[in-house]
Steps between C-alpha positions, in 0.01 A plus 500: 500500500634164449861568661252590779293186491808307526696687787179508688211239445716210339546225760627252235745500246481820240628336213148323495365839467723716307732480236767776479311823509153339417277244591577091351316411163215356691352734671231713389455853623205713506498860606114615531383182335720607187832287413791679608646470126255761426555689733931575454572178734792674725465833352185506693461765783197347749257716607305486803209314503681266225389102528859287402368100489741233409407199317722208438425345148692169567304206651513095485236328349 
């Protein structure tokens, strides 16, 4: 999935996104409201019907 996201939705620059095979230390990622750690991160075959939601934990203040 994300080699997918970045060949075709990513308009910017990937390295934002990803890191080698995964996503940066950063970015959250919940599949079906459970963190993807749980859930074998890349091992992870999605399903249809599976909700993927991205949430960057760095912010100013």
């Amino acid at each position: 999935m994300l080699r997918w996201l970045r060949d075709n939705l990513l308009t910017g620059d990937p390295n934002l996104f990803l890191q080698e095979n995964t996503v940066r230390p950063g970015i959250l990622v919940m599949i079906n409201d459970t963190d993807w750690d749980l859930m074998g991160e890349t091992d992870y075959i999605l399903q249809p019907g599976d909700h993927i939601l991205f949430i960057s934990t760095l912010h100013g203040g």
